[in-house]
N, C-alpha and C positions, 0 to 999 in steps of 0.2 A: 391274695398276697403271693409275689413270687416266693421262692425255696432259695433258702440262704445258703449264699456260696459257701462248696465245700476247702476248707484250708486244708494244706498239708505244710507243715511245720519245721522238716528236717530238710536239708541244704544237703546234698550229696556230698560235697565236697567237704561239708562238716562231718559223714560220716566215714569219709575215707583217712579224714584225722586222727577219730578216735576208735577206729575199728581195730588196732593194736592191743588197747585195752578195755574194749569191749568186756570182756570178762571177767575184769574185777569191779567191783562195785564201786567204788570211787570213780572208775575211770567213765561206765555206766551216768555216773548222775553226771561227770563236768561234760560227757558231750551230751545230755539232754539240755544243762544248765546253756551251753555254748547254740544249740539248736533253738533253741525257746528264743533267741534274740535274731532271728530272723524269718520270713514269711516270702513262702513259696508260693506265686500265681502263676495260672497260665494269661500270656499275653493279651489272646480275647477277651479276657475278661475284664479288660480296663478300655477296653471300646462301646462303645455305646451300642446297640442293637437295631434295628429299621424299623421294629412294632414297640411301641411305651409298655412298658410291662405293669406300670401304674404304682402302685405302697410296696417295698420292702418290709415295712413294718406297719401294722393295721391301724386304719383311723379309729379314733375314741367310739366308742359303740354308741355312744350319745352324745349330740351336739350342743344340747339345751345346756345353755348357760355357760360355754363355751365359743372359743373365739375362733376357733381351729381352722384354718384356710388350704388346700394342697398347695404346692408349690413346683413350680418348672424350670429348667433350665433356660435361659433365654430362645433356645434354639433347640433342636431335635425333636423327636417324634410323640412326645410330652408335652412341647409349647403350644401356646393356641394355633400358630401356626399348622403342626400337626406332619410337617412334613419330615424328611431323614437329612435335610441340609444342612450343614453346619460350618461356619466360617473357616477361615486355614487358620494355623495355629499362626504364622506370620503376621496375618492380621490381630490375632487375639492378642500376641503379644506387645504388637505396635498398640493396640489400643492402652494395653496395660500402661504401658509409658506413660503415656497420656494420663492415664487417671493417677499413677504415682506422684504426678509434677503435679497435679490440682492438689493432691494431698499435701505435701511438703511444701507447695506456696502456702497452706491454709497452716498450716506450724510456724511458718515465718511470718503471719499476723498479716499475707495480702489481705485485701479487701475482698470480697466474693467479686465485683464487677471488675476487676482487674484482673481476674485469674483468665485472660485468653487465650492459655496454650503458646504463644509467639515462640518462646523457646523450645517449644515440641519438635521434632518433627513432623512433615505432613501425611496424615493419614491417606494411601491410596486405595482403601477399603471404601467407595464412596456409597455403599448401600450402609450402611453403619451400622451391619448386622455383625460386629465382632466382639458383643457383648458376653460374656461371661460368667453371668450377675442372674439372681434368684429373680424370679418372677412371679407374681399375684394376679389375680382375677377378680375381685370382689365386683360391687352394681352400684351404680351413681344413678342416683337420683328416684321418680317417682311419674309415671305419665300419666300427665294428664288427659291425654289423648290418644288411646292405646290403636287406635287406628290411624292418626297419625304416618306421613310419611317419616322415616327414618328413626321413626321411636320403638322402641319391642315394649311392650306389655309384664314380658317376663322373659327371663333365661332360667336356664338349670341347672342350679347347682350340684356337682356330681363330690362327692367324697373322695374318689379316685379317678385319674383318668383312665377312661377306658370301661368303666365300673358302671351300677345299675343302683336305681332306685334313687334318682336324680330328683330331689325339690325346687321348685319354682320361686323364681323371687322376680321382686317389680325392679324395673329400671335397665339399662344399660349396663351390660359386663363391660370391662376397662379394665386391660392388661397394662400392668404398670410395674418398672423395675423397683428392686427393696434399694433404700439407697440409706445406708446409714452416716453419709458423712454429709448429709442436704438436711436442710432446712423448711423448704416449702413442695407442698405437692402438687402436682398439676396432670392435666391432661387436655387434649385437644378435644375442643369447642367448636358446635357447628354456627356459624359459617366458619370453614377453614380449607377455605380452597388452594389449590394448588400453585406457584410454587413455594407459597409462605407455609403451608404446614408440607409433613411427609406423610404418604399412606401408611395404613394403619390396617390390619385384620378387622378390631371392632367395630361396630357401629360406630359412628362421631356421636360423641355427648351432646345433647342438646339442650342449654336450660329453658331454653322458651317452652317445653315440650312437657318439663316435670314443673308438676306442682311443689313442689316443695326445696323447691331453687331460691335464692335471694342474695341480690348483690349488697356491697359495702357502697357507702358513701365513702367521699373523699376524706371529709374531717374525723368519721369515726375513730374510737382509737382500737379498730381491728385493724385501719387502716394505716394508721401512726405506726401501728406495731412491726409494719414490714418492715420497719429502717431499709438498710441497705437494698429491698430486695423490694420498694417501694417505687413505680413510675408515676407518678403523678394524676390526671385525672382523663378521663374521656371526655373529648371534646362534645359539650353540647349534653354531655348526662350525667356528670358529676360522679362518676363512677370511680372506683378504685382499683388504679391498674399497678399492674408486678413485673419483677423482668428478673429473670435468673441465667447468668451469665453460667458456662461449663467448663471445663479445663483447655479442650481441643478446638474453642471458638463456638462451640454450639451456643444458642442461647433458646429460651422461649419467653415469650410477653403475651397477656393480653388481662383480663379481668378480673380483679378477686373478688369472690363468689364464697357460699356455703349449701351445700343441699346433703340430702341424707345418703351414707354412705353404711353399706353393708357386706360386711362381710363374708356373711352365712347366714343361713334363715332366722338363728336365734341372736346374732351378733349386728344389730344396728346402732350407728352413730349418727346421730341428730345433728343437722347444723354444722357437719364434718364443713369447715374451709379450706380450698383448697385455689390453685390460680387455673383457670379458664381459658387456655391457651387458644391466640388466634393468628399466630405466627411463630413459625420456629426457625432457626438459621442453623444448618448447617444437618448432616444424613441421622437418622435416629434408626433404630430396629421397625420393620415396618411390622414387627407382630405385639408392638409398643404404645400404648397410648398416651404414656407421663411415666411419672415419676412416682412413687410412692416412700415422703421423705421421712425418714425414722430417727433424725439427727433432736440433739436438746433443745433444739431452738424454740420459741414458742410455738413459732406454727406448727410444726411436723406431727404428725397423727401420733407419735408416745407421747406430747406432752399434751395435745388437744383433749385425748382421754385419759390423761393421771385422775383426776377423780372416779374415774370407773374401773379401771385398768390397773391404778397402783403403779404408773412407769413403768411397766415389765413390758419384755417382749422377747420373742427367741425366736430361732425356725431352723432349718436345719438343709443344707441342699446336700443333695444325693450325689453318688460317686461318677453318675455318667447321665448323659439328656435323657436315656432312654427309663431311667424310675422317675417317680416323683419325690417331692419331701413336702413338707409344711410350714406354716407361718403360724405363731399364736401369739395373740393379745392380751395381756392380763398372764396371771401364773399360773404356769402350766399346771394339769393333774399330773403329777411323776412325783414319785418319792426324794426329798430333796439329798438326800443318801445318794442317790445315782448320777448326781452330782460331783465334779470337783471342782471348787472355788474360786475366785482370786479377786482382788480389790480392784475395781475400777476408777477411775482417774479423768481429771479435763486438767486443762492449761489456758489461762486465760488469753491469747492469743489466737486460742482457737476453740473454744468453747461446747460448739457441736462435735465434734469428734468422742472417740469413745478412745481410753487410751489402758492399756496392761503393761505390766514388767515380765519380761523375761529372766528369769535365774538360772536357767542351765540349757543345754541342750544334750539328748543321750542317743548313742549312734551305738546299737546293738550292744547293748549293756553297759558301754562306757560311755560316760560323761565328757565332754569335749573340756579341752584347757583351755578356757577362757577367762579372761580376769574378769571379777563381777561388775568394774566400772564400766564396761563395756555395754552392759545389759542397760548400766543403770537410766539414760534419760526415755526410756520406755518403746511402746510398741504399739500402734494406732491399729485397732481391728477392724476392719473394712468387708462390706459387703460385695461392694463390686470391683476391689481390687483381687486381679488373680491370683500372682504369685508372690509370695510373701518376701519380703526385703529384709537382710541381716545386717547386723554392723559389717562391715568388711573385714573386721577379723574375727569374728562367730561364722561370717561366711567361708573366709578360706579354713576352718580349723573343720569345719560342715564337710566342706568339699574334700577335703584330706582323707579324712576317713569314710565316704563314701568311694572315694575312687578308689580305696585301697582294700573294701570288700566287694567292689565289682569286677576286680580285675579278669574274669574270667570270661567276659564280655567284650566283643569290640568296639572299641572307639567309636564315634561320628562327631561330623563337624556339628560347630555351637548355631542353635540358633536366637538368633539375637539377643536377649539379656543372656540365655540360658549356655551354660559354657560348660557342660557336663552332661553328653549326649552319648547313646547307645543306639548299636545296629543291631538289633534283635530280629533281621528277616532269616528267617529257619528254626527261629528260639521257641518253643512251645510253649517252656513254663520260664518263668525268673526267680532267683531268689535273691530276694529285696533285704538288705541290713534294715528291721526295725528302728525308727527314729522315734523318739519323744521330747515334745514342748514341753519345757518345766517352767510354772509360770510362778510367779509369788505365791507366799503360803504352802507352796510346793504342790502346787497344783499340775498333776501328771498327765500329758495328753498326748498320748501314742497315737499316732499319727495313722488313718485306715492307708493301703497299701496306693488308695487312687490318690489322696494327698503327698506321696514322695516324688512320683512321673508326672510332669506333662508331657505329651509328645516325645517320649522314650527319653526324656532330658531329665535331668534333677530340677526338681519344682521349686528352688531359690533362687536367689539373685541377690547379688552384695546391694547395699546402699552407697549413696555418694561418702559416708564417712562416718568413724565411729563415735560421733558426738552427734548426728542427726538421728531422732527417731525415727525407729522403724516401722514396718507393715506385716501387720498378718494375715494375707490373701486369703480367699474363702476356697482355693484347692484343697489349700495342709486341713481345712474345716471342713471337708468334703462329708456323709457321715454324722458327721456331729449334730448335735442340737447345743446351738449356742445360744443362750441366757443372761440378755440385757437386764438388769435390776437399775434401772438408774435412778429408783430412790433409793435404794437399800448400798450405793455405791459398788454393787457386787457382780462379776462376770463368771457363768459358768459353762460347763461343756459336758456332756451329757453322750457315751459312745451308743454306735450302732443304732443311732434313732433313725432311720431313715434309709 
């Protein structure tokens, strides 16, 4: 396990304040009191590193009976990929857009196959490596023919990246993004040649290959149950095909299937359904094989194992590509004490979504003036959204009092949503105004120092308006272990996991 970074606490500029009365004890506590609400880093340390350092904080000493997965960034020296690439932040945040507008059509009750992106802009990132979104590994399937061409026998599953004493499991590994606002899961299907599907790191899935694959018929009611997300049948096989439309045009179609999907050596799901993609339209991450969808919908892998699992599910991504973090199914082992709470929520227009209230926001000990109606129609929390969207006036009241404790910093122009940008070349260290999410129930979540910046910019962005709900990007969640209950109706957030 890497060595936790060293903080230093006190702002010079807060000690040039109260260095007058340094020497009386009153004046003693209000500049420690005044110091305490802000956090001093050096600037490399919110960049990612060229070698994966692997766990921040150590996987469970035993996996037995345990759902516990690592987890990657979509990109850096951590993803399967394994290399130090990583998109421009331009693209990252062009793509964000893009998944913002899937989100907020799916609040105004579009239909999932309507959600084309048209209103987008076009993305010029045409590798569609500007994902930003946690990443999984788990093994599909079982071969039946382990000499087989393009089947593996086994991969290894490692506990850490980079780490030893790796165990062996049967089937095909399949990198696949956490996607909590999707429905169905999928991955690409061999045959899936080129230009209908996109390359991919993994092996291609093959069900001809694992014994313990089995498609749907047409009339079944697994197959009824796609609604929307339901194409009809395979010419000549009666087979049950899918098709899942994306925000920016992407789409993928081809087969729904079920075969056993695993986790971890001691975490298998039988008869996991998922779509069998034999065609996709439009760039995916090529270190991507699907989707792994964790939305309420029937099909998505929380509700496929609510009888084992309980609807739980958390995980937690790391502050930069270069650590890992984790994925767990079922409730975690953590004392629920190291927890803070807050009521989760749907809206029937959009049902898969996973939705919180906001009640405050606090910017180095003070709380922002914002009237509560503003919070009131909620906040959709998203995996693969980046940067988290405010009401427009929780935004500009944000951005006030951030600019008006950075002043000691120069300016830089905005890039793209982000309109609160800093020139920090010759800046060794920063000292960052402490922010905190205050959610219902009064659930306090001080935000780790890599969820305030992206790209030297303030890691917000207004919404279109303060009666539209808003997003809470998986930046400000950087750090965190977030904690879906969605039987228990309860979201929690759990610091420094990762």
């Amino acid at each position: 396990m890497a060595p936790p970074a060293v903080w230093l606490l006190i702002p010079l500029g807060l000690l040039c304040l109260y260095s007058s009365s340094a020497a009386s004890l009153s004046g003693a506590t209000a500049a420690d009191e005044a110091a305490a609400d802000y956090v001093v880093v050096a600037t490399s340390w919110l960049k990612p590193k060229p070698v994966c350092q692997g766990l921040r904080v150590d996987a469970p000493a035993n996996l037995t009976a345990s759902s516990w997965v690592p987890l990657s960034h979509s990109y850096g020296p951590c993803s399967v990929a394994a290399g130090s690439w990583s998109p421009a932040p331009a693209d990252v945040l062009l793509q964000d857009q893009h998944r913002v507008g899937y989100i907020q059509r799916k609040l105004a009750g579009s239909a999932p196959q309507a959600d084309d992106g048209s209103d987008l802009p076009e993305s010029k990132c045409d590798s569609g490596q500007s994902e930003h979104a946690p990443n999984i590994a788990p093994n599909v399937g079982a071969a039946s023919n382990p000499t087989s061409k393009g089947s593996e026998a086994v991969t290894i599953f490692e506990p850490a990246a980079g780490g030893s004493g790796g165990q062996r499991l049967p089937g095909v590994k399949q990198t696949m993004v956490l996607d909590t606002a999707s429905d169905v899961a999928w991955v690409q299907c061999a045959p899936c040649p080129m230009p209908q599907c996109h390359p991919q790191t993994d092996v291609l899935y093959d069900p001809s290959q694992s014994s313990t694959y089995a498609p749907f018929a047409c009339g079944s009611p697994i197959c009824r149950q796609l609604g929307p997300y339901g194409n009809g049948c395979a010419p000549g096989s009666r087979q049950c095909q899918y098709r899942v439309q994306y925000p920016d045009g992407r789409s993928t179609m081809g087969t729904y299937i079920s075969d056993v999907l695993r986790l971890n050596p001691t975490s298998v799901i039988g008869g996991f359904q998922f779509g069998c993609s034999h065609a996709v339209q439009g760039h995916f991450p090529n270190d991507t094989a699907g989707i792994m969808a964790l939305g309420r919908g029937a099909q998505s892998l929380v509700s496929q194992t609510r009888l084992t699992y309980g609807g739980v599910f958390s995980y937690c991504l790391p502050r930069t590509a270069s650590y890992s973090g984790f994925f767990v199914l079922g409730v975690p082992r953590v004392a629920s004490s190291r927890y803070v709470l807050t009521p989760m929520f749907s809206i029937r227009q959009a049902p898969m979504l996973y939705l919180v209230r906001l009640q405050a926001i606090v910017v180095a000990g003070q709380t922002l003036s914002v009237p509560p109606a503003v919070f009131a129609p909620g906040s959709v929390v998203d995996s693969r959204t980046v940067i988290t969207r405010l009401p427009p006036t929780a935004y500009s009241a944000l951005r006030a009092a951030f600019r008006a404790r950075m002043g000691m910093y120069r300016a830089a122009p905005p890039k793209n949503q982000l309109d609160t940008c800093y020139d920090f070349r010759g800046v060794r260290r920063v000292t960052l105004p402490k922010i905190t999410l205050v959610f219902d129930h009064s659930a306090a979540v001080e935000l780790d120092p890599s969820g305030i910046l992206f790209s030297d910019c303030l890691a917000f962005a207004p919404g279109s308006d303060d009666r539209a709900m808003g997003v809470i990007g998986n930046v400000q969640l950087q750090t965190f272990e977030v904690l879906y209950n969605v039987a228990g109706a309860t979201m929690g957030f759990r610091g420094a996991a990762c």
